[in-house]
C-alpha positions as YAML, in Angstrom:
chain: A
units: angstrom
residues:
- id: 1
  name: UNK
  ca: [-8.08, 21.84, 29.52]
- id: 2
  name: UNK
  ca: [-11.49, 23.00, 28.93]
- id: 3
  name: UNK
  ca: [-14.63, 21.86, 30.63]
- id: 4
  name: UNK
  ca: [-16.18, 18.53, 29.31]
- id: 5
  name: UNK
  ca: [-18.28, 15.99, 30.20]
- id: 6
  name: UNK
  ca: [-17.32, 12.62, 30.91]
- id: 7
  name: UNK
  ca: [-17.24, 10.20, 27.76]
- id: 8
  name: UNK
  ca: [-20.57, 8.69, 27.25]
- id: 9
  name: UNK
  ca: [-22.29, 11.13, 29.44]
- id: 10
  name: UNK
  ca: [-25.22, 13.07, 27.66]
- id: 11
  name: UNK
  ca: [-26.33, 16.47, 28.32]
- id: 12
  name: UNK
  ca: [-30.10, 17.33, 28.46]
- id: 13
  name: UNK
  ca: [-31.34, 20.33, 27.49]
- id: 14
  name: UNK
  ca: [-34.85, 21.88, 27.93]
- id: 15
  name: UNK
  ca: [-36.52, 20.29, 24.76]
- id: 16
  name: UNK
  ca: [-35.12, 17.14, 25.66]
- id: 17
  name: UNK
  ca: [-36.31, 17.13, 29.66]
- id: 18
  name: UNK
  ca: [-39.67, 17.98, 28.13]
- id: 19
  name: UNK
  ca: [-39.89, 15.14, 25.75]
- id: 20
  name: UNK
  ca: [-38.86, 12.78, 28.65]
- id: 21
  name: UNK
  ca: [-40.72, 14.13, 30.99]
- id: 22
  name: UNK
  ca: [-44.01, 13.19, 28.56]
- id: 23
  name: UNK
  ca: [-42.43, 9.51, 28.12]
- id: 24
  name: UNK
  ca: [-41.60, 9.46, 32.26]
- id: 25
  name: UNK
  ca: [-45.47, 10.22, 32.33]
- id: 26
  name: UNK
  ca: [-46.63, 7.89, 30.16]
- id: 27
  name: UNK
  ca: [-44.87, 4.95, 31.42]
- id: 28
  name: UNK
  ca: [-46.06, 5.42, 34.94]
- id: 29
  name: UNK
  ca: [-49.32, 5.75, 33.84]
- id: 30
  name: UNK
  ca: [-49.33, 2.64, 32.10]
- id: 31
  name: UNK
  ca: [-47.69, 0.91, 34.97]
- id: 32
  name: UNK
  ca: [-50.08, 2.64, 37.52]
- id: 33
  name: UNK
  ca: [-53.01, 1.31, 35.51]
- id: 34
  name: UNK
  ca: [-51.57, -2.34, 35.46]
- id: 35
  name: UNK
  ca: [-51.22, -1.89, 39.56]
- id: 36
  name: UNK
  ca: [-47.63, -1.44, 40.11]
- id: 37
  name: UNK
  ca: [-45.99, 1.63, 42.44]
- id: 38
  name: UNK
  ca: [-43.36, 3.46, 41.85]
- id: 39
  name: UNK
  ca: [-39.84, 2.49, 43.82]
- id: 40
  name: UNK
  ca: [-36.39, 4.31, 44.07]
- id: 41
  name: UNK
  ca: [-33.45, 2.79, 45.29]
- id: 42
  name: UNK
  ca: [-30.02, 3.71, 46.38]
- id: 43
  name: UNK
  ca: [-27.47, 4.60, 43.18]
- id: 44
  name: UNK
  ca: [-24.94, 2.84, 45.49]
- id: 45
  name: UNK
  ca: [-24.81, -0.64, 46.43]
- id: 46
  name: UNK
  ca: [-23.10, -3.42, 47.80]
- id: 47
  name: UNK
  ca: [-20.82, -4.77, 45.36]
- id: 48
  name: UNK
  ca: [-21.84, -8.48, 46.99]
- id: 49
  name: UNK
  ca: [-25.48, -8.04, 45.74]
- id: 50
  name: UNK
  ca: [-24.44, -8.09, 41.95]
- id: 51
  name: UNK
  ca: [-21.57, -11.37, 42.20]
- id: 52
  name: UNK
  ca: [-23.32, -13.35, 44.46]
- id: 53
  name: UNK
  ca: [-26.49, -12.92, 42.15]
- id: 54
  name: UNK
  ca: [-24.09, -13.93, 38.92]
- id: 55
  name: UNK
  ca: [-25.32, -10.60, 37.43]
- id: 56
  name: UNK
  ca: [-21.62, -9.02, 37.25]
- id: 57
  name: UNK
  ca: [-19.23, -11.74, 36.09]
- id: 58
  name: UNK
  ca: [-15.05, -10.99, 36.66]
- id: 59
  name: UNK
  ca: [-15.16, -9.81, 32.96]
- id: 60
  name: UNK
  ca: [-17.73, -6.77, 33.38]
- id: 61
  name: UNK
  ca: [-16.78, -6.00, 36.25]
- id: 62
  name: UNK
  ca: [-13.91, -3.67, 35.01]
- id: 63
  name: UNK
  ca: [-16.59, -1.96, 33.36]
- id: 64
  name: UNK
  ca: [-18.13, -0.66, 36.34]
- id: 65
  name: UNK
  ca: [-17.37, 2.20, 38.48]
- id: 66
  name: UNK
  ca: [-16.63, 0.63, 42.53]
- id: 67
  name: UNK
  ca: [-14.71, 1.84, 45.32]
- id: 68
  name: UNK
  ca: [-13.79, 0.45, 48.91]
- id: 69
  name: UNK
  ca: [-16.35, 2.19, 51.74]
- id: 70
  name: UNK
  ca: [-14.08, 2.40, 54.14]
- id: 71
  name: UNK
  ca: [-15.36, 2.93, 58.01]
- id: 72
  name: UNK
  ca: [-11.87, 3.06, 59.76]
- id: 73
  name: UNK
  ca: [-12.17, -0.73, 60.86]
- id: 74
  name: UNK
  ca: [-13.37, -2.40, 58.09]
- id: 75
  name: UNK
  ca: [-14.74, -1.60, 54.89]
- id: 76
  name: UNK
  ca: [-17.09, -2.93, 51.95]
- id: 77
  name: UNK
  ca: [-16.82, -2.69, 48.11]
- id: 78
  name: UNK
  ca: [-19.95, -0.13, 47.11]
- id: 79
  name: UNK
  ca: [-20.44, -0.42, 43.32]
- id: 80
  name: UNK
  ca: [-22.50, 2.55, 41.04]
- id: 81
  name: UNK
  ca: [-25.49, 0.28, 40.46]
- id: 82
  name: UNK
  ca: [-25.40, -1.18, 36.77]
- id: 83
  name: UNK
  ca: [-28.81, -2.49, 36.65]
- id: 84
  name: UNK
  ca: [-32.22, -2.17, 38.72]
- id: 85
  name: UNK
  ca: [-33.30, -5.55, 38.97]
- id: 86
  name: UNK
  ca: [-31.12, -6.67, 41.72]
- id: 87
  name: UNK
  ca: [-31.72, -3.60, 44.30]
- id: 88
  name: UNK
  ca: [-35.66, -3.91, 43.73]
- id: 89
  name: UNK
  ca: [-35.39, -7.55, 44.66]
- id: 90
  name: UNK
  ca: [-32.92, -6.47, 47.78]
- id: 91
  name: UNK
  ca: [-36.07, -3.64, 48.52]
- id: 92
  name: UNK
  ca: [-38.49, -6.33, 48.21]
- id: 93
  name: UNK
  ca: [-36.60, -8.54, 50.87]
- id: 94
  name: UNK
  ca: [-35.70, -5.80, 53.44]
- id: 95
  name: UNK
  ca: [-39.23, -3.80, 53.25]
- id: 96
  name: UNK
  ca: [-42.00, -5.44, 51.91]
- id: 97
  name: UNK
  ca: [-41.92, -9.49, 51.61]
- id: 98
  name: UNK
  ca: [-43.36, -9.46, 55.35]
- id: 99
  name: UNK
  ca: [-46.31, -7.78, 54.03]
- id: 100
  name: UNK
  ca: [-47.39, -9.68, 51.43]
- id: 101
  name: UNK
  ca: [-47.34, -6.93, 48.93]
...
């Protein structure tokens, strides 16, 4: 079997990292000028975050790639975040809602 990426994945070469590197840029700018600061969150999450926020219904949730983290006692369903909205709101409430900003 030879070497292939995973269905759906997309290679980038250099001409395409250049061309979104000048969108990346542009974007932030805009955003920077409008006020807002950049934010990364985690690429793993709590599976809980996305049900209990009705963003992942029973139906898409075969769609997304989850696993059981499992500590030895007790262990937590970690999904491969399928959206940004709900981990910025979850950053929001654990770093910065006591400050105002």
């Amino acid at each position: 079997m030879a070497s292939q990426k995973c269905k759906g994945a997309r290679d980038l070469l250099p001409r395409d990292t250049k061309a979104f590197r000048f969108i990346e840029e542009l974007f932030r700018k805009s955003c920077a000028s409008w006020g807002y600061q950049e934010v990364r969150t985690p690429t793993l999450e709590y599976l809980h975050l996305f049900t209990a926020a009705g963003t992942l219904t029973p139906h898409m949730l075969s769609k997304v790639y989850s696993f059981l983290d499992w500590d030895g006692w007790s262990g937590e369903r970690v999904v491969l975040r399928p959206d940004g909205t709900i981990p910025v709101a979850r950053l929001y409430v654990e770093n910065l809602s006591q400050q105002g900003t």
